[in-house]
ROZA-833500 format. One record per residue: residue number from 0; residue in three letters; x, y, z of N, C-alpha, C, O in turn. Coordinates in steps of 0.2 Angstrom, whole numbers. Atoms other than C-alpha are relative to their C-alpha. Layout:
<sites>
SITE|NUM|ALA|X|Y|Z|X|Y|Z|X|Y|Z|X|Y|Z .
...
</sites>
This chain:
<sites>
SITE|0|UNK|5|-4|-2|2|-9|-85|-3|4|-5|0|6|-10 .
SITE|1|UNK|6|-5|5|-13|1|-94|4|8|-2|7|10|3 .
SITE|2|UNK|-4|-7|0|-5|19|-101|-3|4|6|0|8|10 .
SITE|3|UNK|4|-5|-5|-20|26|-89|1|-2|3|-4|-1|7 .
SITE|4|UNK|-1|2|-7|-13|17|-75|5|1|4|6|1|10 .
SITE|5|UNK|-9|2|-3|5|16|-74|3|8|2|1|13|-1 .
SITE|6|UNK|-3|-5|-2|15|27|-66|5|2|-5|7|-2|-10 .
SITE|7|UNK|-6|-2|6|29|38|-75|7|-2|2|8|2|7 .
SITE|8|UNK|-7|2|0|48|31|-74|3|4|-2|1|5|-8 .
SITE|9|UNK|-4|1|0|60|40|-73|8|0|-1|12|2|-5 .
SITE|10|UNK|-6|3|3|74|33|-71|0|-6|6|-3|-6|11 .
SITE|11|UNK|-2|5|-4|79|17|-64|8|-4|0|12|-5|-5 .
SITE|12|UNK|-8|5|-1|95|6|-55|-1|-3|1|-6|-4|2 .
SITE|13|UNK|1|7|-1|97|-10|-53|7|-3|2|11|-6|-2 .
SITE|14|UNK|-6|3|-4|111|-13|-41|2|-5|3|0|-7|8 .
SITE|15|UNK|-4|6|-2|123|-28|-39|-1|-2|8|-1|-8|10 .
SITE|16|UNK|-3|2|-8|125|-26|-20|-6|5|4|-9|10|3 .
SITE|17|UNK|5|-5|-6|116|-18|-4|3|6|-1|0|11|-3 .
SITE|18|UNK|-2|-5|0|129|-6|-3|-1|5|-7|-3|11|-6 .
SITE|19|UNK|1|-2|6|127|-2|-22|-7|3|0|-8|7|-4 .
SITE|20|UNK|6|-1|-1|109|0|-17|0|6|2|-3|11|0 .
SITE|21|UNK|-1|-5|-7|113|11|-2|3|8|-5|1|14|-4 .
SITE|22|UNK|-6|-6|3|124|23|-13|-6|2|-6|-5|8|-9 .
SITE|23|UNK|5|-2|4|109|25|-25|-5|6|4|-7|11|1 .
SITE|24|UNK|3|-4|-5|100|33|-12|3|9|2|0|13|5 .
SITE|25|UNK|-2|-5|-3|112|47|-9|0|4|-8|1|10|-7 .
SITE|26|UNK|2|-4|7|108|53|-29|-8|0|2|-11|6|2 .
SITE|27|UNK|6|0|1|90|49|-27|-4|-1|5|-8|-6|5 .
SITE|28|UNK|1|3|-5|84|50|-10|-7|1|0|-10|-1|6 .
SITE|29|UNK|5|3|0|66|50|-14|-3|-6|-5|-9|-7|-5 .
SITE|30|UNK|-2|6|2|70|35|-25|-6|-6|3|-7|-6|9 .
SITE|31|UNK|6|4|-1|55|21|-25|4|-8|0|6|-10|-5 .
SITE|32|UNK|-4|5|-1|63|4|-18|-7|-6|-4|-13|-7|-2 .
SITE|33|UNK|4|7|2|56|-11|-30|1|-6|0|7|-7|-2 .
SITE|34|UNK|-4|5|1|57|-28|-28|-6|-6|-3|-5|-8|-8 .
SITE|35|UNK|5|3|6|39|-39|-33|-3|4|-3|-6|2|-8 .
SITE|36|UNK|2|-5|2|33|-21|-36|-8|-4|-1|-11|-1|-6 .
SITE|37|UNK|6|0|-2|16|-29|-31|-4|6|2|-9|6|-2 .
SITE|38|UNK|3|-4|-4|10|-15|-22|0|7|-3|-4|12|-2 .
SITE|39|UNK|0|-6|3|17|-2|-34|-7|1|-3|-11|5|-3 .
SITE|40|UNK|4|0|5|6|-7|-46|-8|0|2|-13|3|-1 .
SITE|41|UNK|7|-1|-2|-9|-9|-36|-2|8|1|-7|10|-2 .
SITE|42|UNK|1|-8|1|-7|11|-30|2|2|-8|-3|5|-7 .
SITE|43|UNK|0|-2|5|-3|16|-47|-7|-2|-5|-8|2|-9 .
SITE|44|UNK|6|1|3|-20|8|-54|-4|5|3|-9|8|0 .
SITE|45|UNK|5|-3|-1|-29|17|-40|1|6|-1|-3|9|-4 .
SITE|46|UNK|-1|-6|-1|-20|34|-37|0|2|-10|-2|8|-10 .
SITE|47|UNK|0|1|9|-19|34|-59|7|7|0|5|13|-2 .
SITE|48|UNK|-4|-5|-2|-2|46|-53|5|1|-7|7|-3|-11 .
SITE|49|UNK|-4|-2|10|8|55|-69|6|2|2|10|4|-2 .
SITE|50|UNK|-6|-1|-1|22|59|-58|7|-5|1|9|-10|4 .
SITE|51|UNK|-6|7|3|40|53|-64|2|-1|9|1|2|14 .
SITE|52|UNK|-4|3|-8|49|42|-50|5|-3|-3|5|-5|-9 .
SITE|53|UNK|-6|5|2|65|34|-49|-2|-6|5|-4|-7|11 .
SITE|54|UNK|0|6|-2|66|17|-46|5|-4|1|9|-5|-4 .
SITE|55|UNK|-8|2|-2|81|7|-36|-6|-7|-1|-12|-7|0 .
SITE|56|UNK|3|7|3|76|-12|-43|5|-7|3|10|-9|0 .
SITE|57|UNK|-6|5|-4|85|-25|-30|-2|-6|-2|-2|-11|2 .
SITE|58|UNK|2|6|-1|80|-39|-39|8|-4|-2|8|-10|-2 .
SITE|59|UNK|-5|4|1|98|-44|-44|5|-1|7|10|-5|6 .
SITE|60|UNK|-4|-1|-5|105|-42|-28|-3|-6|6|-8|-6|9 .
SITE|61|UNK|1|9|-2|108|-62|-21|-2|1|8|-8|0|9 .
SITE|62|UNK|-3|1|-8|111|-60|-2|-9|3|5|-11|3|11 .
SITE|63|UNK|6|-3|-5|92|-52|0|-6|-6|-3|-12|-3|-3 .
SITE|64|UNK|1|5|1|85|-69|-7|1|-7|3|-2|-13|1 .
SITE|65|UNK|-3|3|-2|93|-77|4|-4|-5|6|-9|-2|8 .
SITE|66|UNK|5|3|-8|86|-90|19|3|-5|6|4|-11|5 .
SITE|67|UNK|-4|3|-5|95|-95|34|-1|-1|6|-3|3|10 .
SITE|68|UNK|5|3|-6|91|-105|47|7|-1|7|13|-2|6 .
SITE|69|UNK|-6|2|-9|102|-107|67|-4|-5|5|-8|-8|2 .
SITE|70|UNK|2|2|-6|96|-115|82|-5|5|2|-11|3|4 .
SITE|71|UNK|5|-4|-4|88|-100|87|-4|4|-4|-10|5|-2 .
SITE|72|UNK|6|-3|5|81|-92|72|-2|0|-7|1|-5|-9 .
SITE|73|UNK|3|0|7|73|-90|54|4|6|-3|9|6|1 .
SITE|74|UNK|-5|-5|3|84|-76|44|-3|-2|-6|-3|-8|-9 .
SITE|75|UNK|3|1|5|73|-73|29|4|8|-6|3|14|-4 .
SITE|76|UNK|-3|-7|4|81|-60|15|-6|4|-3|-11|1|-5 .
SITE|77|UNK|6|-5|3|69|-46|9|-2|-4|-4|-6|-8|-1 .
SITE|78|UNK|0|1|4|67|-51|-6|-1|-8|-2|0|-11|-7 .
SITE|79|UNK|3|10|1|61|-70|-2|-7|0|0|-10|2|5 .
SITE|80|UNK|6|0|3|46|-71|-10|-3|-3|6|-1|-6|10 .
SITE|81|UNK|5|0|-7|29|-73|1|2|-11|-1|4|-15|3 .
SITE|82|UNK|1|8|1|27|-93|-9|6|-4|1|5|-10|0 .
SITE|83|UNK|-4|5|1|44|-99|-5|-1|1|10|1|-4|13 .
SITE|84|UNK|3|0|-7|38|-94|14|-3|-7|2|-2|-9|7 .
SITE|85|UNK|5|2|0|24|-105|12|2|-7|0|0|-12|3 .
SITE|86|UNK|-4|5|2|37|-118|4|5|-6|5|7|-12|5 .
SITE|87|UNK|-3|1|-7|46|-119|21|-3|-9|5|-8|-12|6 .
SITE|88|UNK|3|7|-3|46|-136|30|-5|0|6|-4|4|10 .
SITE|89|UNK|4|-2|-8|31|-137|43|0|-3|4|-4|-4|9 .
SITE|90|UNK|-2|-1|-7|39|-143|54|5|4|3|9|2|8 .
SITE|91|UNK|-5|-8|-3|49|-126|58|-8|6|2|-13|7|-1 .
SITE|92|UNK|7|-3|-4|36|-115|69|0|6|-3|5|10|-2 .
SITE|93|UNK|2|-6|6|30|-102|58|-7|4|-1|-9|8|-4 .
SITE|94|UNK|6|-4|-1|15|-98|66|1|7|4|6|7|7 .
SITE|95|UNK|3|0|3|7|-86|66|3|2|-8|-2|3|-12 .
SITE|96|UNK|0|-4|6|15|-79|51|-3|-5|-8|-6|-3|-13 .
SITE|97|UNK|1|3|5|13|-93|39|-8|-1|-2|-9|-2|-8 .
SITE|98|UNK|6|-2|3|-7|-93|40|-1|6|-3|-4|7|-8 .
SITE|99|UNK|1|-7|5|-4|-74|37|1|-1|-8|-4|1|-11 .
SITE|100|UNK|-2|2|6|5|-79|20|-5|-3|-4|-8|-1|-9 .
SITE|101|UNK|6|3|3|-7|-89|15|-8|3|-3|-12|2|-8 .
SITE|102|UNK|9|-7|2|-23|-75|15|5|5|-3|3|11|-3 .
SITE|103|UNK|0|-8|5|-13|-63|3|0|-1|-7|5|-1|-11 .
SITE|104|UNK|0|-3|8|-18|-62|-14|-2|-10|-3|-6|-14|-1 .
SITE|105|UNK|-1|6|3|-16|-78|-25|7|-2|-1|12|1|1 .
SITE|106|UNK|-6|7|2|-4|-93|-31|5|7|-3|9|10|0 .
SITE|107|UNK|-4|-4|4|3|-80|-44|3|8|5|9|11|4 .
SITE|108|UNK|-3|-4|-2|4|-64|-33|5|-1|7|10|2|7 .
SITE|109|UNK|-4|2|-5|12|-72|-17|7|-4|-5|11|-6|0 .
SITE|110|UNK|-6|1|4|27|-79|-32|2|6|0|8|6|0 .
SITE|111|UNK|-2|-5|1|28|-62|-35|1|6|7|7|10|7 .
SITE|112|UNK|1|-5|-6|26|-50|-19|7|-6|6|9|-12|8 .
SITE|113|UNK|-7|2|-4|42|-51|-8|-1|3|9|-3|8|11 .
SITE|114|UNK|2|-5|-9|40|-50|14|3|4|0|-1|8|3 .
SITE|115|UNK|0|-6|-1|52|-37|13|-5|7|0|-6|11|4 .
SITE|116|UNK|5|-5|2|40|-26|3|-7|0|3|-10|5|4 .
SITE|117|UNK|6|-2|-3|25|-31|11|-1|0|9|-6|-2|12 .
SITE|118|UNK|-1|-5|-5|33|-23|28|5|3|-2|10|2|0 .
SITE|119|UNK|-4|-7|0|42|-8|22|-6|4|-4|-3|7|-9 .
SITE|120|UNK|5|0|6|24|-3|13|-1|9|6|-3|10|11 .
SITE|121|UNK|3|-8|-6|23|18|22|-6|3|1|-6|8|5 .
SITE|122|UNK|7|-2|-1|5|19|21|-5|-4|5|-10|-3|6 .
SITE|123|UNK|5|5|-4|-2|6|31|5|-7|2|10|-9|-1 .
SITE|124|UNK|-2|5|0|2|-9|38|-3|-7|-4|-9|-8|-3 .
SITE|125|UNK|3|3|2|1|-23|27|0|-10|5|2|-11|11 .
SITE|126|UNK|1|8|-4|-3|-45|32|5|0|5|3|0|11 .
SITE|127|UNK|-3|5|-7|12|-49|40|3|4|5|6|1|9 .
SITE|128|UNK|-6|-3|-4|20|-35|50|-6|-3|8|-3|-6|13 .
SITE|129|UNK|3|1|-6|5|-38|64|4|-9|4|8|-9|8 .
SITE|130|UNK|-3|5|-1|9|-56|64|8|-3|3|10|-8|7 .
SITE|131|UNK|-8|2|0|29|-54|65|0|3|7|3|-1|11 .
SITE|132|UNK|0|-3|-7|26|-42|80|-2|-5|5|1|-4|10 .
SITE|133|UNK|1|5|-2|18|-58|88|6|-4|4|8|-5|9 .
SITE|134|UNK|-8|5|0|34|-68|84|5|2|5|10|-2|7 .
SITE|135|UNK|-5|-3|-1|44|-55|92|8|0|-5|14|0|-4 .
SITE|136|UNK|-6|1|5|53|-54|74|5|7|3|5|10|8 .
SITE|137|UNK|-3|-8|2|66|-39|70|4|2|-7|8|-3|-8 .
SITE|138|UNK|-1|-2|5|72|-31|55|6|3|-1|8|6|4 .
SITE|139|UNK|-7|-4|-1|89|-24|50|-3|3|-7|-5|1|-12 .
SITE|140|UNK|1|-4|6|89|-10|39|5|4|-3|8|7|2 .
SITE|141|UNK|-6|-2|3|103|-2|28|-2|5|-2|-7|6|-5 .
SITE|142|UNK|-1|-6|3|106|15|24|7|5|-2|12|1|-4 .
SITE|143|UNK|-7|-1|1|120|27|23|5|1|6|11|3|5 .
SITE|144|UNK|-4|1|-8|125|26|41|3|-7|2|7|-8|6 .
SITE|145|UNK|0|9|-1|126|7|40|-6|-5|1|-12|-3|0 .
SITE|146|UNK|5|4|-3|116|-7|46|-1|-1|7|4|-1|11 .
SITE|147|UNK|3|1|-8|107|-9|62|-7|-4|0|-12|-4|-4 .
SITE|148|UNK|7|3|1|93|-21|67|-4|2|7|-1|3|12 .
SITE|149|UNK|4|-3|-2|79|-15|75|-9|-5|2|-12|-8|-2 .
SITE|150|UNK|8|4|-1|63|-23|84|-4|3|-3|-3|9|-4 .
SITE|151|UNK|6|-2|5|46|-21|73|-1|7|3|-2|12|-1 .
SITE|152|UNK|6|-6|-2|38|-10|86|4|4|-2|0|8|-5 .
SITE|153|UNK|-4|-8|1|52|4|83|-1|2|-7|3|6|-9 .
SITE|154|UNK|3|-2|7|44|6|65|-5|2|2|-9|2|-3 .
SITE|155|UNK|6|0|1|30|11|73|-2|8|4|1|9|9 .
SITE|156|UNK|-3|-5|1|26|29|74|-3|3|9|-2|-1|13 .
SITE|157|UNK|2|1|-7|18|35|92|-9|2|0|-13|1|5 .
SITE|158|UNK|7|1|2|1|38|83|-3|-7|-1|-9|-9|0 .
SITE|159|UNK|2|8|1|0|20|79|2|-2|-9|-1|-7|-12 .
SITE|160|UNK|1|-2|8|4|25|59|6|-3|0|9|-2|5 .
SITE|161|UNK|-5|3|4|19|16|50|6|6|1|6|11|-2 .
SITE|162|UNK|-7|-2|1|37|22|54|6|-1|-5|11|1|-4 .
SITE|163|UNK|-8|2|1|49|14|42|4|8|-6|2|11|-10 .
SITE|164|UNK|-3|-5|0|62|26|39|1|2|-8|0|-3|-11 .
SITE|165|UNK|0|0|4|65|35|22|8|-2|-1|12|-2|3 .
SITE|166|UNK|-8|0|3|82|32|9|2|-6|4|8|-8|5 .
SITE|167|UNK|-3|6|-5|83|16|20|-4|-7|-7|-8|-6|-11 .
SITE|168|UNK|0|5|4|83|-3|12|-1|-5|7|3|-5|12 .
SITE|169|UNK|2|5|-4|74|-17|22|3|-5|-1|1|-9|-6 .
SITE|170|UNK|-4|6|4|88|-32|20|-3|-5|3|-5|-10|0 .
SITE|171|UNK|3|7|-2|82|-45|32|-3|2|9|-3|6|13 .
SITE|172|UNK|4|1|-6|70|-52|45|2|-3|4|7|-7|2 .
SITE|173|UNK|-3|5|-6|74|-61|60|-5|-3|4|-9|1|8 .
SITE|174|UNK|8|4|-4|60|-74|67|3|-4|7|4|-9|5 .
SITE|175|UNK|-1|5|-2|65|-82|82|-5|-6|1|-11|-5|0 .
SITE|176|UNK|-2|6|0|64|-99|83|-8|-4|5|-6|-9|7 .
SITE|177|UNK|1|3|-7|50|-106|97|-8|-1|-3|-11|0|-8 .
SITE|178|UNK|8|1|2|32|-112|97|-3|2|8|-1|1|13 .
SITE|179|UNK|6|-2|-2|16|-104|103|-5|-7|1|-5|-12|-2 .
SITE|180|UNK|6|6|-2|3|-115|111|-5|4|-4|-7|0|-9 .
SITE|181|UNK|6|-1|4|-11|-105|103|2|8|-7|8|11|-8 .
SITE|182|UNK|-3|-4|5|-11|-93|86|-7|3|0|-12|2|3 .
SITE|183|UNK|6|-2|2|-24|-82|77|2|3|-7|8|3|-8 .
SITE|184|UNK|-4|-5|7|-23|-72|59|-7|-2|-1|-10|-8|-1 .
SITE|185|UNK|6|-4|3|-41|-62|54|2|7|-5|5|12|-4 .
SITE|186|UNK|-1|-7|6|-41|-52|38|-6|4|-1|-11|1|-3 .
SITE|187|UNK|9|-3|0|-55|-40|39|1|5|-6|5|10|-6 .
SITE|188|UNK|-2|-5|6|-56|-33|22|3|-4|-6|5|-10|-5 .
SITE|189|UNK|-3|5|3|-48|-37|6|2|5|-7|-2|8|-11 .
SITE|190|UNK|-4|-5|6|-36|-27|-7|-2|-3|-4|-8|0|-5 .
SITE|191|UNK|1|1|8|-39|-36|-23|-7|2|2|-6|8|0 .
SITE|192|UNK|5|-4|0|-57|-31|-20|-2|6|-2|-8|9|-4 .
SITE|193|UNK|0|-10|-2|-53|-12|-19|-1|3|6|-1|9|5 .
SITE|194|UNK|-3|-2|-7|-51|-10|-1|6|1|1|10|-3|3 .
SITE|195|UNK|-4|-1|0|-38|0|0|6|0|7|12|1|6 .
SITE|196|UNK|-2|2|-7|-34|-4|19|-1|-4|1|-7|-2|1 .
SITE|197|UNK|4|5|-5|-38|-22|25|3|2|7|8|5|7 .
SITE|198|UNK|-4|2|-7|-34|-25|45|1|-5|1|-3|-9|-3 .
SITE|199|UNK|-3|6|-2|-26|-39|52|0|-2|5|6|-2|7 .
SITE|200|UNK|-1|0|-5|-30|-44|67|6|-10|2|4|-16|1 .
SITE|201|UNK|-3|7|-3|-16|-59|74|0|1|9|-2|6|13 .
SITE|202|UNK|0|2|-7|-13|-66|90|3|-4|3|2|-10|0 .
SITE|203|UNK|-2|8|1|-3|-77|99|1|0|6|-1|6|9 .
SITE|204|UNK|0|2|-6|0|-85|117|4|-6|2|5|-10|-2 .
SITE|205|UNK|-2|5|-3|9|-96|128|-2|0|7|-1|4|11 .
SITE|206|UNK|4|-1|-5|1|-106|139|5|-8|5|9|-12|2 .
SITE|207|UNK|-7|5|-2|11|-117|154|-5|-3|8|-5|0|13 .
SITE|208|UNK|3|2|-7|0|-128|167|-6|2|1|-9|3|6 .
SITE|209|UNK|8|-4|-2|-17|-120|164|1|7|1|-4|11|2 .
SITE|210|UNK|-1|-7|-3|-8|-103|166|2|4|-8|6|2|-12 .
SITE|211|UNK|-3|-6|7|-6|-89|152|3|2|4|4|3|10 .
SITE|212|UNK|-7|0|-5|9|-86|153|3|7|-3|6|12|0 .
SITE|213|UNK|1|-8|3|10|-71|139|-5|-1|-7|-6|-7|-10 .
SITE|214|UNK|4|-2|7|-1|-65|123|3|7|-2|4|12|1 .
SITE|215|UNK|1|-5|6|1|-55|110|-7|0|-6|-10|-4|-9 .
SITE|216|UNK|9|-2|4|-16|-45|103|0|7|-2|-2|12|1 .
SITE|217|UNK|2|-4|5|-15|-35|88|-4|2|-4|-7|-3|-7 .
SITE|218|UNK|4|-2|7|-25|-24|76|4|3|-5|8|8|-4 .
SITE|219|UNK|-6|-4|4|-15|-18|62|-4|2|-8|-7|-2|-11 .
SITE|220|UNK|3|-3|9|-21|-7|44|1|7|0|7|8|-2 .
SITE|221|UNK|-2|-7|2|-20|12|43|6|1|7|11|5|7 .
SITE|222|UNK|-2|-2|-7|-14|12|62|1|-8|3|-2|-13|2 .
SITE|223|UNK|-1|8|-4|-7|-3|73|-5|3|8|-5|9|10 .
SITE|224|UNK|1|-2|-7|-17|-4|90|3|-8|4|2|-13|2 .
SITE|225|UNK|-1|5|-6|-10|-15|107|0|2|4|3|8|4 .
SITE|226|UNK|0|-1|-6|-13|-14|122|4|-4|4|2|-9|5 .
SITE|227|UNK|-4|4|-4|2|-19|132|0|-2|9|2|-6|12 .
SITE|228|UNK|4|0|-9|-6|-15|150|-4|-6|-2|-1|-10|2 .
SITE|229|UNK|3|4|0|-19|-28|145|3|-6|-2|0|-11|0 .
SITE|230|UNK|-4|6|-1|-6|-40|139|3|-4|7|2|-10|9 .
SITE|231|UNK|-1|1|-6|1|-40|154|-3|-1|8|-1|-4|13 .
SITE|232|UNK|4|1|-3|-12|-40|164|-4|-4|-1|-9|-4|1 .
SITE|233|UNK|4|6|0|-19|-57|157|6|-6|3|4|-11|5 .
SITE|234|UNK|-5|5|-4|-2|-65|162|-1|-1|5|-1|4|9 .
SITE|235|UNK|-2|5|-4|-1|-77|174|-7|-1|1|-9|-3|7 .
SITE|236|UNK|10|2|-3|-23|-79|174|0|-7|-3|2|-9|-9 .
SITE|237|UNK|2|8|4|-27|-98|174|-7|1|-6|-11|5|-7 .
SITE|238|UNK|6|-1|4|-38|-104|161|-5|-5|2|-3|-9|6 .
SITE|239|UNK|4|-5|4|-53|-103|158|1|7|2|3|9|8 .
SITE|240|UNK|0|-10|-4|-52|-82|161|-7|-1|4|-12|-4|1 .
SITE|241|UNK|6|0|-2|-65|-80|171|-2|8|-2|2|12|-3 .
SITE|242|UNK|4|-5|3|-79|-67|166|5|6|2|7|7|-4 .
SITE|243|UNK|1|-8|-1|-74|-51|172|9|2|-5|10|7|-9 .
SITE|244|UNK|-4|1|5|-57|-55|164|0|1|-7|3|5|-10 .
SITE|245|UNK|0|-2|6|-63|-56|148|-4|6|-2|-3|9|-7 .
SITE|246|UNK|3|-5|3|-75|-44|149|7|8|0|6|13|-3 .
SITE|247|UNK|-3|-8|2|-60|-30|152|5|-3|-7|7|2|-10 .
SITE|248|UNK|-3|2|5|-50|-39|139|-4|2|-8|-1|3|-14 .
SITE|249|UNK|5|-2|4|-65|-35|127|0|9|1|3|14|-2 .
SITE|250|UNK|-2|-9|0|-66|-16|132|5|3|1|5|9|0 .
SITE|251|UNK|-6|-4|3|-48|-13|132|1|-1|-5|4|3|-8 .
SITE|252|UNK|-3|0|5|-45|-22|116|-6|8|-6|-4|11|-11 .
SITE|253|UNK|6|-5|3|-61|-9|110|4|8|-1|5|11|-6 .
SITE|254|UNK|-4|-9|-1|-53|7|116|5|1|-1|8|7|-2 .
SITE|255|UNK|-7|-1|3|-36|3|111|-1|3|-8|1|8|-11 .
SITE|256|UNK|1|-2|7|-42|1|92|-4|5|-1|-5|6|-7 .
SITE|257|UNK|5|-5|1|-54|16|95|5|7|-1|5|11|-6 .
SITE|258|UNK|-4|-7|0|-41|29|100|8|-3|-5|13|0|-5 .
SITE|259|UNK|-5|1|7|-29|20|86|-4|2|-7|-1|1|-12 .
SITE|260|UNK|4|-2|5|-42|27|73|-4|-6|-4|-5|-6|-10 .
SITE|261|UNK|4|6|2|-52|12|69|-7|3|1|-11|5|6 .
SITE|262|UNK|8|-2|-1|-69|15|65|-2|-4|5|1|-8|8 .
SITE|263|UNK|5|5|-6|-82|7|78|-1|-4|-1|-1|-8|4 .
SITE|264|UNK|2|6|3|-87|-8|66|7|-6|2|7|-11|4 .
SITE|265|UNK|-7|3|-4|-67|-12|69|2|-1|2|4|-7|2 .
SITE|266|UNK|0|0|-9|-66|-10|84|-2|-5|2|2|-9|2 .
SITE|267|UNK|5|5|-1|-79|-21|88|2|-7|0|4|-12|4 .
SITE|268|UNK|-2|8|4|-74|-34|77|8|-3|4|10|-9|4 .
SITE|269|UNK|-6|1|-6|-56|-32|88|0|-3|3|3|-8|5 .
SITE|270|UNK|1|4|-7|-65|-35|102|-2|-8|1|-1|-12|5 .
SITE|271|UNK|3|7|0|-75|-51|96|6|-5|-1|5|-11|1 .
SITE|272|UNK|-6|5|3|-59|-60|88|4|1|5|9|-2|4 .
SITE|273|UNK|-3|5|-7|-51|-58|106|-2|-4|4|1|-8|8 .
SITE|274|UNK|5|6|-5|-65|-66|114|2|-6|-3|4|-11|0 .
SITE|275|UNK|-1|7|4|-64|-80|101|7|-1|2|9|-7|4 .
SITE|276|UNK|-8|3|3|-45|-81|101|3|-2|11|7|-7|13 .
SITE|277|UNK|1|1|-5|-46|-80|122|-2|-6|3|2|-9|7 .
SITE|278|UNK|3|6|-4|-59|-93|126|1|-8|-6|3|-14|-5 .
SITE|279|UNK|3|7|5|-63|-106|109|9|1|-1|11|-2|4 .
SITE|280|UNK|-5|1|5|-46|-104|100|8|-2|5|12|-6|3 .
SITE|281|UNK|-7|2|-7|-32|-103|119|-3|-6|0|0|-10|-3 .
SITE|282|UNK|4|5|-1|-44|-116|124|3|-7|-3|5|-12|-1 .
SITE|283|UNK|-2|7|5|-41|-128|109|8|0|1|10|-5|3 .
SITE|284|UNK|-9|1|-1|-20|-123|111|2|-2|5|8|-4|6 .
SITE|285|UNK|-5|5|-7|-17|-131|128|1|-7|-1|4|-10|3 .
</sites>
């Protein structure tokens, strides 16, 4: 980085093992977890910050690189890079997340940028966390209590702002296994740009005999917004929806991203890419 950009170093570890990681935390607990350090670098060019940090550097530690596969699920280690996601065989159902992967950055930054890093980001939500919440992924997280695995949403704070916990180490993701009849992934916005927030809307559905049977319809960027009453109140509607359906599916998805802090333009754009992802996009997934 430029002298005018980079952040100040302190000190840095670079621990063998999770727990060796963990135990770093207990000297340094406001300590800076790095792994493609994409993201540092990015706040560091904007914020142009002169305050020293320490840096825990997981990039030697094998077991968060890791990628394992079962019957029932995907098991992706922190620290497996966005491109070897991408790399994955496609015939393993990976939607939506793997359109997600594909809209972030380029060839060179997605080798470098790790999923764990771009969900454990405390300012915002970045690509994939909306997507994963989709999937019904979950996360197990390491600290000095132990490990515990936790569903997405419980990272999420009750404003709709990013939860993930401090002095904690994001080790792995957990995808179940299943296919979606319909998908969606809209990026509104665009960090390399200079947009310091893009949003994300994903989307996903399963549909059984002409009947939606469930969906998942997020907004995700400074704030997550969903509306769970309105997911569930599209369950069991045959398709096509008829009007009055869609129209309340467009004014809750409105007032969800409104009172999540989403400007009006947002909002808007929420409500339009449920309509598309509703009628043209379910439509084509049966």
């Amino acid at each position: 980085m430029e002298a005018n950009t980079a952040m100040r170093v302190d000190e840095v570890s670079a621990p063998q093992t999770l727990n060796d990681a963990v135990a770093v935390f207990k000297r340094w607990p406001e300590a800076i977890v790095w792994a493609g350090g994409t993201l540092l670098y990015r706040r560091a060019a904007r914020e142009n910050s002169k305050a020293a940090v320490s840096i825990i550097d997981l990039g030697n530690i094998h077991e968060l690189k890791t990628i394992m596969r079962t019957d029932r699920y995907l098991e992706l280690g922190a620290c497996v890079c966005l491109a070897d996601i991408l790399d994955l065989p496609a015939t393993l159902s990976l939607e939506p997340l793997r359109t997600a992967v594909g809209k972030i950055g380029s060839a060179t930054i997605r080798n470098m940028a790790t999923i764990g890093g771009n969900l454990a980001a405390k300012d915002f939500f970045m690509t994939c966390f909306a997507p994963l919440i989709c999937m019904d992924a979950a996360i197990e997280i390491r600290d000095k209590n132990g490990a515990r695995w936790a569903g997405m949403q419980n990272f999420i704070n009750q404003d709709g702002s990013p939860a993930f916990p401090s002095a904690s180490i994001l080790s792995r993701i957990r995808i179940p296994i299943s296919n979606w009849n319909a998908t969606a992934i809209k990026v509104m916005g665009n960090m390399e740009a200079g947009e310091p927030c893009p949003a994300t809307f994903a989307a996903s559905a399963r549909v059984e005999k002409d009947i939606l049977s469930e969906a998942r319809l997020i907004l995700a960027g400074k704030r997550l917004a969903r509306d769970r009453n309105l997911e569930l109140a599209l369950a069991g509607k045959r398709l096509p929806l008829a009007a009055r359906d869609m129209d309340m599916a467009k004014q809750n998805g409105f007032l969800a991203a409104r009172a999540a802090g989403f400007s009006e333009d947002k909002a808007r754009r929420f409500s339009a890419n449920l309509e598309a992802f509703l009628s043209v996009s379910l439509e084509a997934g049966i």
